[in-house]
C-alpha positions as a LaTeX table, in Angstrom:
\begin{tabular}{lrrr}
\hline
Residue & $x$ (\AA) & $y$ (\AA) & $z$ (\AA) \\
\hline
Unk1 & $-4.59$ & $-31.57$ & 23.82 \\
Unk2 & $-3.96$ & $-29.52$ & 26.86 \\
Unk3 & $-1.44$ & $-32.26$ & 27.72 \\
Unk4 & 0.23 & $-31.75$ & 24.60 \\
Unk5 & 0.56 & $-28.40$ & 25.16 \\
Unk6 & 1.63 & $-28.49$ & 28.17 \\
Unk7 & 4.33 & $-30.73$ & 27.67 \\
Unk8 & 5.90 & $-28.60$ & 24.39 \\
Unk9 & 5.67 & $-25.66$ & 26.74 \\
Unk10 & 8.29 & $-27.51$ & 28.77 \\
Unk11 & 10.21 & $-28.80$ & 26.24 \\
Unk12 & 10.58 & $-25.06$ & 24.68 \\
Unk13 & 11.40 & $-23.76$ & 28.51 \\
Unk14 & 14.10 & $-26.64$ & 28.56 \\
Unk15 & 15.67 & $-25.78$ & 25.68 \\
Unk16 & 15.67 & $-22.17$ & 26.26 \\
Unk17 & 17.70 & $-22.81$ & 29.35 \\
Unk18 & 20.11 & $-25.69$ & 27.90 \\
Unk19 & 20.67 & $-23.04$ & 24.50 \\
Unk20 & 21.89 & $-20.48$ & 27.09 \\
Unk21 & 24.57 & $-23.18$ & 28.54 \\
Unk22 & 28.51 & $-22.31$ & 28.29 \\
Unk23 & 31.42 & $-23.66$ & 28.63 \\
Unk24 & 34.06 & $-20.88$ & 30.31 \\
Unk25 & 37.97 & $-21.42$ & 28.83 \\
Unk26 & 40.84 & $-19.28$ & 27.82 \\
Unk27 & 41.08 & $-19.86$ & 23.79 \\
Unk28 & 43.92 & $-17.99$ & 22.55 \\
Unk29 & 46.56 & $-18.96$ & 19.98 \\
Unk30 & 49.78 & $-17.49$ & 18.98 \\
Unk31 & 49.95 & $-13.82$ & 17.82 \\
Unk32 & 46.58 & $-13.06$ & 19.57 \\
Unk33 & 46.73 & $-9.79$ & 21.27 \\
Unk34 & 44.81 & $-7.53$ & 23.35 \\
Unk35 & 45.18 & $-4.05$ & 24.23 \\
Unk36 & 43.97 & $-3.22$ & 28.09 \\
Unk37 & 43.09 & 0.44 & 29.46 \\
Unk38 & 42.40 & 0.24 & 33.45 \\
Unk39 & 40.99 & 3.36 & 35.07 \\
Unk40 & 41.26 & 3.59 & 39.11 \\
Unk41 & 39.43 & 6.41 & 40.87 \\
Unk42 & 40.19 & 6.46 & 44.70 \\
Unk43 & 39.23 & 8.22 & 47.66 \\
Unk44 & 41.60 & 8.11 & 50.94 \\
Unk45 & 40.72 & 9.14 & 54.35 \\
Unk46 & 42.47 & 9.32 & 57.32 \\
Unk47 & 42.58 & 10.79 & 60.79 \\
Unk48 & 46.54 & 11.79 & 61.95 \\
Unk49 & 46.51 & 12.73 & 65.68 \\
Unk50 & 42.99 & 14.26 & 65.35 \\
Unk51 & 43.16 & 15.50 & 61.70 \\
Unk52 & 41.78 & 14.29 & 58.90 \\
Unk53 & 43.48 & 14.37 & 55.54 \\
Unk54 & 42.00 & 13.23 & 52.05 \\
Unk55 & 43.71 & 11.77 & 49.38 \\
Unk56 & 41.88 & 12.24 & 45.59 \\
Unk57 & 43.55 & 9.52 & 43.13 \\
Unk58 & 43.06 & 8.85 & 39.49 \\
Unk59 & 45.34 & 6.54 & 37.42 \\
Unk60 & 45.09 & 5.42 & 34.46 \\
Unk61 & 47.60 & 2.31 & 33.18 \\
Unk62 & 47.36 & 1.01 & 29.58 \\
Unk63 & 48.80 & $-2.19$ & 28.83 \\
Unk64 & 49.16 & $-5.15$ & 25.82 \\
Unk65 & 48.99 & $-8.36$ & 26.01 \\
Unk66 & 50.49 & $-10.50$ & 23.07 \\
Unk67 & 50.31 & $-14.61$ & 22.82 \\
Unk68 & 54.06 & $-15.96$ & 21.92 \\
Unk69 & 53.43 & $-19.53$ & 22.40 \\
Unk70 & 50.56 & $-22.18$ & 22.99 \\
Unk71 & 51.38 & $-25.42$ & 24.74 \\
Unk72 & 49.56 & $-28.41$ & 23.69 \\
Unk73 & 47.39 & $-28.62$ & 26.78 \\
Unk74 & 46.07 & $-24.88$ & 26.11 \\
Unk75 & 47.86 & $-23.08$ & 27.97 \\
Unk76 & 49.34 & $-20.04$ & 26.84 \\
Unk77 & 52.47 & $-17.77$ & 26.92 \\
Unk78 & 51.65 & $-14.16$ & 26.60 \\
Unk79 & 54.16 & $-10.94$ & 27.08 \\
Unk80 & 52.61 & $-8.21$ & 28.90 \\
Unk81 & 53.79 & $-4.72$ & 28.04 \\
Unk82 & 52.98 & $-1.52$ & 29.87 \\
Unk83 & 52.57 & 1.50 & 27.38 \\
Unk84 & 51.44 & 4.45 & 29.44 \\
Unk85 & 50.64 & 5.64 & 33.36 \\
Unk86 & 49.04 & 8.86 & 33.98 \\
Unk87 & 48.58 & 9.59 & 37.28 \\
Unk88 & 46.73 & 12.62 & 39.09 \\
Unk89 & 46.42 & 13.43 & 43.03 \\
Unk90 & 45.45 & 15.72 & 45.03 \\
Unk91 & 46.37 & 15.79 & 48.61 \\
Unk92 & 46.73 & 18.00 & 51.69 \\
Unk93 & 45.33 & 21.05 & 49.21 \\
Unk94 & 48.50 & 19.94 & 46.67 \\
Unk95 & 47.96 & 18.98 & 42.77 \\
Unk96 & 50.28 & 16.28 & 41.74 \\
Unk97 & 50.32 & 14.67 & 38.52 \\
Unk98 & 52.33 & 12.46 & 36.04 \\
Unk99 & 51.14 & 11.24 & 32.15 \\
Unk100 & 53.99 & 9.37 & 31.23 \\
Unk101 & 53.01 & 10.27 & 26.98 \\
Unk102 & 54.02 & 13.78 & 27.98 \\
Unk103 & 56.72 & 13.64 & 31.31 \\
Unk104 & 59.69 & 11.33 & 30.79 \\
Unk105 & 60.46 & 12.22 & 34.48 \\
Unk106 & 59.65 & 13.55 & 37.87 \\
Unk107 & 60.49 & 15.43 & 41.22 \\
Unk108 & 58.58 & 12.28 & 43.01 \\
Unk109 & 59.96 & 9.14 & 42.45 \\
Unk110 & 57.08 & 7.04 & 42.49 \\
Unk111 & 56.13 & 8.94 & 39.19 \\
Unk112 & 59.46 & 8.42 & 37.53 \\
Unk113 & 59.15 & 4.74 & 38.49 \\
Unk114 & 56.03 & 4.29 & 36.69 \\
Unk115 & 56.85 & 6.13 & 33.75 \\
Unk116 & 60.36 & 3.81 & 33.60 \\
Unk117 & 58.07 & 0.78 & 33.46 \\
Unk118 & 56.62 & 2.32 & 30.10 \\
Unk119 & 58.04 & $-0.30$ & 27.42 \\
Unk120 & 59.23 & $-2.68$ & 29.97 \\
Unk121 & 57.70 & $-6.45$ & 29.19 \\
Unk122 & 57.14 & $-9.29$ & 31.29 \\
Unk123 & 56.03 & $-12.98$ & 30.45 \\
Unk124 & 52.83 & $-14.93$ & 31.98 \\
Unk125 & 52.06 & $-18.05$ & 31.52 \\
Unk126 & 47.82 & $-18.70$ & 31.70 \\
Unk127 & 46.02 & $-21.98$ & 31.58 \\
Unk128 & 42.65 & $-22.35$ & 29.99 \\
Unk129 & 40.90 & $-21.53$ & 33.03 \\
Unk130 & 41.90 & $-18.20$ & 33.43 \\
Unk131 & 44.51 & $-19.29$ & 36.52 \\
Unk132 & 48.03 & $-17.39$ & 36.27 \\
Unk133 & 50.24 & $-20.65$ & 36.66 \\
Unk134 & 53.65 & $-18.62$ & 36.18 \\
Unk135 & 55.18 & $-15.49$ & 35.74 \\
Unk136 & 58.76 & $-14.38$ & 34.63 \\
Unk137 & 61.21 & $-11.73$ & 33.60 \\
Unk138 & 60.27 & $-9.46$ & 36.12 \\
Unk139 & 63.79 & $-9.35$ & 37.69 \\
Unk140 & 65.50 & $-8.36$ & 34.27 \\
Unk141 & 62.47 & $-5.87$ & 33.55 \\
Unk142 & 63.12 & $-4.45$ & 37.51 \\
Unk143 & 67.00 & $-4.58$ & 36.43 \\
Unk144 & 66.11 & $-2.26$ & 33.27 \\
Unk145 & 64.13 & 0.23 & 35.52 \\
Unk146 & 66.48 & 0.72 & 37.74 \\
Unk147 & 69.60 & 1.35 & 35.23 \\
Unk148 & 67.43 & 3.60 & 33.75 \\
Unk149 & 66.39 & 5.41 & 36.57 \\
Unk150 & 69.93 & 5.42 & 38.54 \\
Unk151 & 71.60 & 6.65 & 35.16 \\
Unk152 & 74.50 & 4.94 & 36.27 \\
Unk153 & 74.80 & 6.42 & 39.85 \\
Unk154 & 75.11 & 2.80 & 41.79 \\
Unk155 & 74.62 & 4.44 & 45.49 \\
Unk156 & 71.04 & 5.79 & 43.56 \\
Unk157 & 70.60 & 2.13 & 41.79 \\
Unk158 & 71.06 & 0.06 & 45.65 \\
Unk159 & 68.88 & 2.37 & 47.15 \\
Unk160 & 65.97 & 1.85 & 45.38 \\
Unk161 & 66.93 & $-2.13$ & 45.29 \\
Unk162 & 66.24 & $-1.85$ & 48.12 \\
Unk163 & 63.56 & 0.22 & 48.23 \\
Unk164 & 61.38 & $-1.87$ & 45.90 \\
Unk165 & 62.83 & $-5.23$ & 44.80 \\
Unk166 & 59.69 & $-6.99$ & 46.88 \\
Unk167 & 57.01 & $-5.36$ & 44.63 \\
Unk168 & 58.85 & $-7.12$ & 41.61 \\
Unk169 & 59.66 & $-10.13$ & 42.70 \\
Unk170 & 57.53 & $-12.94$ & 40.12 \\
Unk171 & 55.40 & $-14.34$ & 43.05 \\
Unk172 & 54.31 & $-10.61$ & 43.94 \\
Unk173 & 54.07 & $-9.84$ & 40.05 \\
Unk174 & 51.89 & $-13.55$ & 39.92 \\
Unk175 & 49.74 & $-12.19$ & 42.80 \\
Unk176 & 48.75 & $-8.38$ & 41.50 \\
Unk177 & 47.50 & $-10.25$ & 38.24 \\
Unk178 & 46.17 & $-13.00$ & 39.52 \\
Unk179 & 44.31 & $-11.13$ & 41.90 \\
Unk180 & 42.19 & $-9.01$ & 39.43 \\
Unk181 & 41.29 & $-12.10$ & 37.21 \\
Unk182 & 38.24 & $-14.57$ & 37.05 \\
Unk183 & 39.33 & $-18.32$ & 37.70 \\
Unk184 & 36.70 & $-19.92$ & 35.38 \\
Unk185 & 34.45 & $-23.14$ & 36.94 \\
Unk186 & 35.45 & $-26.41$ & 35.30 \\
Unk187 & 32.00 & $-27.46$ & 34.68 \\
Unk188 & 29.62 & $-25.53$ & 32.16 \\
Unk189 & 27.53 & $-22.39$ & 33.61 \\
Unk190 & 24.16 & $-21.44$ & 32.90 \\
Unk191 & 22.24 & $-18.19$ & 33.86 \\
Unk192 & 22.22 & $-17.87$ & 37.29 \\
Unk193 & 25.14 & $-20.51$ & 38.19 \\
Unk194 & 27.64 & $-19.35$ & 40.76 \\
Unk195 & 31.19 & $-20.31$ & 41.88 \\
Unk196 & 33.61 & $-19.38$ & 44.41 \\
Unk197 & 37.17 & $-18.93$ & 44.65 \\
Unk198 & 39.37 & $-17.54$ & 47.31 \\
Unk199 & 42.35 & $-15.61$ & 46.61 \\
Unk200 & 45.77 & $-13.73$ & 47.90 \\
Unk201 & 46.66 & $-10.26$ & 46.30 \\
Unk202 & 49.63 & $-8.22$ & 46.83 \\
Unk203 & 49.40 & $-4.35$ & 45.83 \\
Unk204 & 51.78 & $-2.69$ & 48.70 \\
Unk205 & 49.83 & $-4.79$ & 51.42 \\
Unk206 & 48.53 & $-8.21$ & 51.30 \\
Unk207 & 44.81 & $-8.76$ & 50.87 \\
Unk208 & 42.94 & $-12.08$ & 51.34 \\
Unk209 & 39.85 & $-12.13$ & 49.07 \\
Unk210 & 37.22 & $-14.15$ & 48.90 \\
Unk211 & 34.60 & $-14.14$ & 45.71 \\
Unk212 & 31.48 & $-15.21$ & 44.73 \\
Unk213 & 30.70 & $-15.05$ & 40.96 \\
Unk214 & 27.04 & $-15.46$ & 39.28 \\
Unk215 & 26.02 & $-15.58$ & 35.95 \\
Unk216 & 24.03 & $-12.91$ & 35.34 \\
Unk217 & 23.76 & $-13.55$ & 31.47 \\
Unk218 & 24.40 & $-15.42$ & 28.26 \\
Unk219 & 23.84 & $-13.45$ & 25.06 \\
Unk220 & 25.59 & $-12.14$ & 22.09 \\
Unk221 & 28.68 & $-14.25$ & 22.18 \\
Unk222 & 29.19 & $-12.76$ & 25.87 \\
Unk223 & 28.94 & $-14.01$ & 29.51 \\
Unk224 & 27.78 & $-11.07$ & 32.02 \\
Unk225 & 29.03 & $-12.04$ & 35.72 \\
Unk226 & 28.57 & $-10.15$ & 38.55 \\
Unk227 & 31.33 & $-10.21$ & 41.52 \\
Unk228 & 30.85 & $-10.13$ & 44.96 \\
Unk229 & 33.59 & $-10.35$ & 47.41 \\
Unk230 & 34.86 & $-10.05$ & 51.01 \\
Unk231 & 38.25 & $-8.39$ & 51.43 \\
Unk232 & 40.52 & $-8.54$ & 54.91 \\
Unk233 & 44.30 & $-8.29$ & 55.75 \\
Unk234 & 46.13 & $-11.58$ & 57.26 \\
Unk235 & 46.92 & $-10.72$ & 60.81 \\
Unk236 & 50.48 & $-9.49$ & 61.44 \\
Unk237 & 49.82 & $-7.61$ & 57.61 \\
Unk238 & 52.77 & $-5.44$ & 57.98 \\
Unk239 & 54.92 & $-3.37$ & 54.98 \\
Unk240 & 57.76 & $-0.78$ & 55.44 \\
Unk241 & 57.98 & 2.62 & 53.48 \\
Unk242 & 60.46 & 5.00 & 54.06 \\
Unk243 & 62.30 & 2.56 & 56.56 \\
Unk244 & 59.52 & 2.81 & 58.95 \\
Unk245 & 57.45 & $-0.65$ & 59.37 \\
Unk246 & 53.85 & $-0.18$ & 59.48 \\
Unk247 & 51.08 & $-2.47$ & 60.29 \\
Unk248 & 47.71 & $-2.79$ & 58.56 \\
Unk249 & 43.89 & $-4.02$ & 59.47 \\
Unk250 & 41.81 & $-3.38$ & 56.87 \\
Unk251 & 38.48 & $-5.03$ & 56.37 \\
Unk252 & 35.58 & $-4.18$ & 53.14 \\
Unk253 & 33.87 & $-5.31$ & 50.52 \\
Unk254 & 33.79 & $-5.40$ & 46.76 \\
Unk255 & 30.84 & $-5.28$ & 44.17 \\
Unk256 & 31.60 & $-5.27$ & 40.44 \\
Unk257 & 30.50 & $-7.39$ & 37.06 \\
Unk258 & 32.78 & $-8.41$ & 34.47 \\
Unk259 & 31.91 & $-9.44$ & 30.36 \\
Unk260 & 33.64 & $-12.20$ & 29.12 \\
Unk261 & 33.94 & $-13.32$ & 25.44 \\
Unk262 & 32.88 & $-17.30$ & 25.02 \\
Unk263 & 35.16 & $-17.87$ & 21.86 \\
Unk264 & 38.49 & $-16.04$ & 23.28 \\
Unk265 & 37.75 & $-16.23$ & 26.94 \\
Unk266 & 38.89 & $-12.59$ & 27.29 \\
Unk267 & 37.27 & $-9.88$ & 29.55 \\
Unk268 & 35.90 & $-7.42$ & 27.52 \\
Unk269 & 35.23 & $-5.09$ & 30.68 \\
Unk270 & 34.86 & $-5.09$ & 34.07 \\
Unk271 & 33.56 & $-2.48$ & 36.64 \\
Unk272 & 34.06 & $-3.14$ & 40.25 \\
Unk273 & 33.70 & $-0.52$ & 43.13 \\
Unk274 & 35.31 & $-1.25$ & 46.95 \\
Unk275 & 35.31 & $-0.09$ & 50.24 \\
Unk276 & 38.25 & $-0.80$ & 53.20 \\
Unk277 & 38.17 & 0.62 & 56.41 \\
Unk278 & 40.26 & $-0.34$ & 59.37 \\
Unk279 & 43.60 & 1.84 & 60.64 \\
Unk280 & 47.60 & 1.70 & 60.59 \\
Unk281 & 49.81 & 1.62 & 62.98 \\
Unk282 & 53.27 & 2.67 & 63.08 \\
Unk283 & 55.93 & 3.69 & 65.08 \\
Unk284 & 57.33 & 6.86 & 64.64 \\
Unk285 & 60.39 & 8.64 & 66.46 \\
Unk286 & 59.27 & 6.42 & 69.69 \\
Unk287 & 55.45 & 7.06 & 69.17 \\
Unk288 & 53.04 & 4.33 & 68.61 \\
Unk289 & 50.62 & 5.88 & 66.01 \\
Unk290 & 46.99 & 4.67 & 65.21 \\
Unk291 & 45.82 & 5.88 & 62.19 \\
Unk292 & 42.28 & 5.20 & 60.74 \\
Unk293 & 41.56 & 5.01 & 57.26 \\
Unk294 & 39.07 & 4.29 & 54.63 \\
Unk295 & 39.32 & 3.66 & 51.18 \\
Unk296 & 36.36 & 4.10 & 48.50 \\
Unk297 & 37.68 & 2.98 & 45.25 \\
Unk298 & 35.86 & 2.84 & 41.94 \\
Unk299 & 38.07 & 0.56 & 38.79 \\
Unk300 & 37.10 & $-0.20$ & 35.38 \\
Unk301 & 38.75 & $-2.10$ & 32.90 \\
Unk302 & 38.47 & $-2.39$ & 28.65 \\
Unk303 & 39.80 & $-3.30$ & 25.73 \\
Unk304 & 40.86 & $-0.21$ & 23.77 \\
Unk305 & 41.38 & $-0.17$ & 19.53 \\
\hline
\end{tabular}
């Protein structure tokens, strides 16, 4: 009897575990949408020939996705469509700040960029495993901006061309979304699987990252997954602003969990906090400049009504 008992005790246990089994996939079909609010919180230091300054950022960027066409292997063809940026900074004892419901435009450029993109779609192309296999449109959405910045002053229009045609090219586009997504495992998780993945992000400077994901749950329709991940710059990481080329090392970490819906495949939400440290150097008006930095960074993402 004790046998017996014994052995349905295991059987039970077994099936617990098997019933808490899933199978990770992107399962969306034409005219699905989703409606995305990201919320960034960041926290800049750095040390200019001896003196620190601190940067305090919040922005906010709401954005919808809607599914125009599945292909018969799954994959899907969504437009992505930015509907507000509100950004708020304070820096060097100066409040700056841009909500692009209430400014159409603004004395810093950045801010008027942002609030051009407002309206401005894009197309990406997702298979079932999360994976952003293409993006396009980006150069007729960057085309759009900039006519609408310029306001028909060309010498204005090349400038910024020039100025920021990189950051919207559609590998650099592929790379900022790609970046922030899970790449689902192609064999079934259970509760306390993990996989890996390694991965290239662009945002200003290119970031090598390296993830480990574990299942942290399975319940209520949802899969809970915490994120753990390495972040460094290639060497030679170098970007230009203002016409002066600058050269980054920056090494951290990143700690976060996301919820992901088993019948859509969607994340629901996602928390992740970040620290970089590591310096920039530049060359300015002959002078080789080292500058340290840190950056403590706090993100969450949700689907808003």
């Amino acid at each position: 009897m004790k046998r017996f008992t014994l052995l349905f005790a295991v059987l039970v246990a077994a099936s617990s575990i098997y019933a808490n089994t899933a199978t990770l996939r992107l399962n969306l079909n034409k005219g699905d949408e989703a409606k995305y609010r990201t919320e960034n919180n960041q926290t800049i230091t750095q040390t200019v020939q001896g003196t620190q300054q601190v940067t305090l950022q919040k922005q906010v960027v709401d954005y919808k996705m809607v599914v125009t066409e599945k292909e018969a292997n799954g994959n899907v063809l969504a437009n992505i469509t930015y509907t507000r940026f509100f950004i708020s900074m304070n820096a060097n004892g100066q409040d700056f700040s841009f909500d692009s419901d209430v400014d159409k435009t603004s004395q810093i450029p950045t801010f008027s960029g942002l609030g051009a993109m407002v309206g401005k779609s894009f197309q990406v192309k997702y298979s079932t495993l999360g994976e952003v296999v293409e993006v396009s449109g980006t150069e007729a959405m960057f085309e759009n901006i900039l006519n609408e910045l310029s306001a028909g002053n060309e010498g204005m229009k090349e400038q910024m061309k020039a100025m920021l045609a990189e950051s919207f090219t559609g590998d650099a586009m592929k790379q900022m979304i790609d970046g922030g997504a899970i790449i689902f495992p192609e064999k079934a998780i259970n509760v306390k699987d993990s996989w890996s993945s390694n991965k290239t992000m662009k945002n200003q400077v290119v970031l090598n990252v390296m993830s480990t994901y574990n299942v942290k749950s399975i319940e209520n329709g949802s899969a809970n997954i915490t994120v753990a991940s390495t972040i460094a710059t290639p060497p030679d990481s170098k970007m230009k602003m203002m016409g002066t080329e600058m050269q980054f090392t920056m090494f951290g970490t990143q700690e976060g969990n996301t919820i992901v819906d088993l019948k859509t495949g969607l994340t629901t939400e996602s928390n992740a906090k970040q620290n970089l440290s590591g310096s920039i150097t530049a060359n300015m008006g002959g002078q080789t400049l080292n500058i340290p930095m840190t950056i403590v960074s706090e993100a969450k993402t949700v689907i808003v009504k």
